[in-house]
N, C-alpha and C positions, 0 to 999 in steps of 0.2 A: 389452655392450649389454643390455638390457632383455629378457628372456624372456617369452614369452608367458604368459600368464596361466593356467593349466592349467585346465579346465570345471568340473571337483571345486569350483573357486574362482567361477566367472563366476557370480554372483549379482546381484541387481538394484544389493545397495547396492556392488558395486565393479565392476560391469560400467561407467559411464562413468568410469571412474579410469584404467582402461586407457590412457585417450587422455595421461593424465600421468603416466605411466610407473611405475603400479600391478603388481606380479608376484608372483611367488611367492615370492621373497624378503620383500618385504614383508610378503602375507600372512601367512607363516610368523610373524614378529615381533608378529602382530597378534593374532592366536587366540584369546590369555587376554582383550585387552582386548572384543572382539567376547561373547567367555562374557558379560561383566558389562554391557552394552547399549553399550559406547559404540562410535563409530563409525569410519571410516579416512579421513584428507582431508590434502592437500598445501597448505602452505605455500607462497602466492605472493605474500604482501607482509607484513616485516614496522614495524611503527609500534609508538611507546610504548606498551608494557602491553597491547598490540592484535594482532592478525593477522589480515590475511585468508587464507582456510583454502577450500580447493576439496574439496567433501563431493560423495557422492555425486547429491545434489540439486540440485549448483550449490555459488557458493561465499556465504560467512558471514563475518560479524566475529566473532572470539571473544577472548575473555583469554587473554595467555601464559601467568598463572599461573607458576609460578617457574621457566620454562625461559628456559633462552640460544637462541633460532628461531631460524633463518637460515630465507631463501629458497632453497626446493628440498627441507625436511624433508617428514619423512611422521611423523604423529603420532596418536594415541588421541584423538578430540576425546568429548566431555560435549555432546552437542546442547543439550538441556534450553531451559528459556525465556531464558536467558542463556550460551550455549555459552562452554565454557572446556576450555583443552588439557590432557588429564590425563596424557598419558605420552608420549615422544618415544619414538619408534621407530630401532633402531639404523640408523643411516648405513652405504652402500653405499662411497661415497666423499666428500671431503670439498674444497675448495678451499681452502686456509688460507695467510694472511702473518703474517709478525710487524707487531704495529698499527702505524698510520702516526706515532703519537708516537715509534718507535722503542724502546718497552721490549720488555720478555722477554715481554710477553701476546699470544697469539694472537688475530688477526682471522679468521673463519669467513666466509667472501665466498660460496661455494657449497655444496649439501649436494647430495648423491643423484645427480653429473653423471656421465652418459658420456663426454660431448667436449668439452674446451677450445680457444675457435677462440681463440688470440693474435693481435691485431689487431693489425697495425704498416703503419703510412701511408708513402707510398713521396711523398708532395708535400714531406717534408724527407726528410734523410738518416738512415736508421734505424741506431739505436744499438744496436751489438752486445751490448755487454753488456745490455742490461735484456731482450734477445729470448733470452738465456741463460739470465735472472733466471726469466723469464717461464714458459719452457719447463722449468727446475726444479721449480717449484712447481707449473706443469701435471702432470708425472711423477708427482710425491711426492702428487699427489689420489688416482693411484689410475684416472684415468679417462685418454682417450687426446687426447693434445695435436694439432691442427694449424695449421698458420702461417700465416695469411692475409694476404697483402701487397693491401691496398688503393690504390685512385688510382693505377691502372698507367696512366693516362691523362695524368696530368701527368709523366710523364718520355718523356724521347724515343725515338723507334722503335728497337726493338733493345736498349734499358738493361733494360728488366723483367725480359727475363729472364737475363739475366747479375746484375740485383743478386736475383733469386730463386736462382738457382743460390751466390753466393752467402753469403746467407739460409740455403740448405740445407746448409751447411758449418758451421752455427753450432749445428744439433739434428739431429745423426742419429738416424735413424728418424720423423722426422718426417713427415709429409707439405707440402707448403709450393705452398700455392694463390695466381696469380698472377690477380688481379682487379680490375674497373672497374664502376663500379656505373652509370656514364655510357655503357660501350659493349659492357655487357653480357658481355666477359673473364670468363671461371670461373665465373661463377654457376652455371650448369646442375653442373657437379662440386661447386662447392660446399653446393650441394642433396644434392647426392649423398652427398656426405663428413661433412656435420654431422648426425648421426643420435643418435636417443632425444633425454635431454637437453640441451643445450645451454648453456654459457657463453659469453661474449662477454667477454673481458678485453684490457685495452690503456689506449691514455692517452686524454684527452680529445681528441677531432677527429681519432681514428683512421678514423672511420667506423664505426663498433660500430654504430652506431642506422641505419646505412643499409643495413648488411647486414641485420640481425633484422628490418626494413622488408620485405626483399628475401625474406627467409626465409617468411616473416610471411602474402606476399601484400597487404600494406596499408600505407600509413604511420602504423602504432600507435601510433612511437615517435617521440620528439621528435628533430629533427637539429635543427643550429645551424654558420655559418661561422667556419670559422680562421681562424686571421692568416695572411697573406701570408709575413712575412717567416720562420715557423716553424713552420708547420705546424700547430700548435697550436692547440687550442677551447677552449671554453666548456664545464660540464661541463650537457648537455643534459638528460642520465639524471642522478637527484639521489638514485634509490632503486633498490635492484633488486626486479624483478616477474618474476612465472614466467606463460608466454601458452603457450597449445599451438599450434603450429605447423600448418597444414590441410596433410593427406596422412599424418601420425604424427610426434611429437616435442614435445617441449616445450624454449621459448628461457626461459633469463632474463640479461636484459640489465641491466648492472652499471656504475653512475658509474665515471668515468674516473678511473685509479689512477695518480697523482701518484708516488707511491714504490711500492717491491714488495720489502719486506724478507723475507727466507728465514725458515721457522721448521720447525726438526726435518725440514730437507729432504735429507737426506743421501745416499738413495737416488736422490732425483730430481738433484741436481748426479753422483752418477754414470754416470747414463743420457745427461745432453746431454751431458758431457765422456767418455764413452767410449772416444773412442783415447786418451788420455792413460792413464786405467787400462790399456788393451788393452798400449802399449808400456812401463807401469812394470812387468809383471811380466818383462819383459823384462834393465830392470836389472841389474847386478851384485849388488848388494845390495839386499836385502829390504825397509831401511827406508830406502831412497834419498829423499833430500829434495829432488832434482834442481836442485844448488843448482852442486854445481862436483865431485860424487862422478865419480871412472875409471870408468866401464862404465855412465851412463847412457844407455838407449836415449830417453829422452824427449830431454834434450839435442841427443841425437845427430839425433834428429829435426826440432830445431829448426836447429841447424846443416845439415843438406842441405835445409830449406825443406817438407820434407813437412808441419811441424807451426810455425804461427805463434805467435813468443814470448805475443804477444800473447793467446793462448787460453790460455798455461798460465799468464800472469797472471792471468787472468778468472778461471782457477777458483780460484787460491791466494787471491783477495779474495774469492770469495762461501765457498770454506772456512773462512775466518776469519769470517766475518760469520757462519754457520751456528753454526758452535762456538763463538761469543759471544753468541747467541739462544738456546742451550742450556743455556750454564754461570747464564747469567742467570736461565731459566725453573730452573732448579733452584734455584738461589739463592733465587728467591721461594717455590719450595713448599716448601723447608727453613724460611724465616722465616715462613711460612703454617703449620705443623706447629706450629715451636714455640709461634706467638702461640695456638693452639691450645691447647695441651700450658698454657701459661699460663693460657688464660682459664679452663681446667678445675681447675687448681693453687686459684684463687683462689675458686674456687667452692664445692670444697669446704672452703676455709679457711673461709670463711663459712658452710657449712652446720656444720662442726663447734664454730665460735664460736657461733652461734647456740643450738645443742644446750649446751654447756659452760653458756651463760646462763639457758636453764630449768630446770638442776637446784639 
């Protein structure tokens, strides 16, 4: 979480920063640019060539100038009569997918979060794998994931919590909050539990915009109704913005993610599949491929029912799908090197043709 601001620091231009989750970490990253005037401001919307930027005055439009923003940086902004961002301040943590074209380049969905609330709607039947998917890429941010099952209201008395329980069988160490935004279920915990910054991640007509509403104290955020037959909306949110939350905290609430491809998530697919590592060292053999090897304990586990085929599928497709978002992002920065390595070959062919023709 978020540390407090130490007094050394509490100065007029970052005392209101505080409230978006300004610390000393930041500071520390900021020192040199503060020496040469410019100033410290967050990132809470970004547009073409544009951002809106929360300075310590309030917030501004300014140029990106040649950075990649996301919503949630903390950046060196150039006030001046035309503010423009002069340095990106290093990232705390990060929210990252592989883009939704499906190549090897990453998508930056969050920068600087604490908590990842994963929004999964309980008015259709929640798909295990993509709350797998979900809770990977939460881990691998860096920040700390919890599960929030909305619309406990449209299933029948007694279902909620047996499909949270289990919900909680699919990310251990999770926390997994069961909620109704209609009869007020979890709210008050879930006040509790989404502290500093906030993400909202999930599909369209999960309810994302009516929780951050909930969070909020106001209806900010745009909601919109699903279909009946699947649960499924509209995408309400069409941009993500960063709002500070009354009490401490800052939400930013993010369009509904259609796909949720892994990127360099390797760490976080072993945090939600955890027993599965926990009984391969178990194994007979060190490089058991739990396929049909004597002495697997993973087998072994699916054979007496403690451990569902089913999961150690899950992870062998998001393993593969990892280590082909991998091999690929390599692949491009090897052809990114070389086109490199070329366009410098050619240049100086040219600057020495050139010289060869003056003498």
């Amino acid at each position: 979480m978020n540390s407090p601001l130490s007094s050394e620091h509490d100065d007029p231009s970052t005392r209101a920063l505080r409230a978006y989750g300004w610390n000393d970490f930041f500071q520390n990253g900021f020192t040199d640019h503060g020496a040469v005037g410019l100033v410290p401001a967050r990132i809470a919307r970004v547009d073409r060539g544009q951002v809106t930027a929360i300075t310590g005055d309030g917030p501004t439009r300014a140029a990106s100038g040649t950075y990649a923003l996301c919503t949630g940086d903390w950046v060196a902004l150039n006030p001046g009569d035309q503010p423009e961002i002069a340095a990106l301040l290093p990232r705390r943590t990060a929210v990252v997918r592989s883009s939704a074209s499906r190549t090897s380049e990453a998508q930056l969905l969050a920068a600087n979060v604490d908590t990842v609330a994963i929004v999964v709607s309980l008015a259709a039947a929640p798909d295990p794998g993509r709350i797998e998917r979900l809770a990977a890429l939460a881990w691998e941010s860096g920040a700390l994931p919890v599960l929030v099952l909305t619309k406990a209201d449209s299933v029948a008395d007694g279902s909620g919590a047996q499909l949270a329980d289990e919900a909680a069988a699919l990310v251990p160490g999770v926390e997994v909050l069961l909620t109704s935004s209609i009869t007020g279920l979890g709210m008050d915990r879930l006040r509790d539990v989404l502290t500093g910054t906030v993400v909202l991640l999930g599909a369209s007509g999960a309810g994302k915009s009516t929780l951050g509403n909930a969070l909020l104290g106001a209806d900010r955020l745009a909601t919109g109704r699903v279909r009946a037959r699947d649960g499924k909306g509209r995408h309400t949110t069409v941009h993500r913005e960063l709002l500070p939350i009354p009490g401490g905290g800052v939400l930013i609430d993010t369009p509904g993610l259609r796909a949720v491809g892994l990127h360099d998530s390797e760490s976080g697919l072993q945090q939600v599949f955890a027993e599965i590592d926990e009984l391969a060292e178990r194994c007979r053999f060190s490089d058991c491929g739990h396929d049909n090897e004597p002495g697997c304990a993973v087998l072994a586990a699916i054979a007496d029912g403690a451990l569902p085929e089913r999961r150690l599928a899950s992870y062998r497709k998001l393993q593969r799908e990892n280590a082909w978002a991998a091999a690929r992002s390599d692949a491009r920065m090897r052809a990114e090197r070389e086109a490199h390595r070329r366009s410098i070959s050619r240049s100086l062919r040219a600057t020495y043709g050139f010289r060869g023709r003056q003498r």
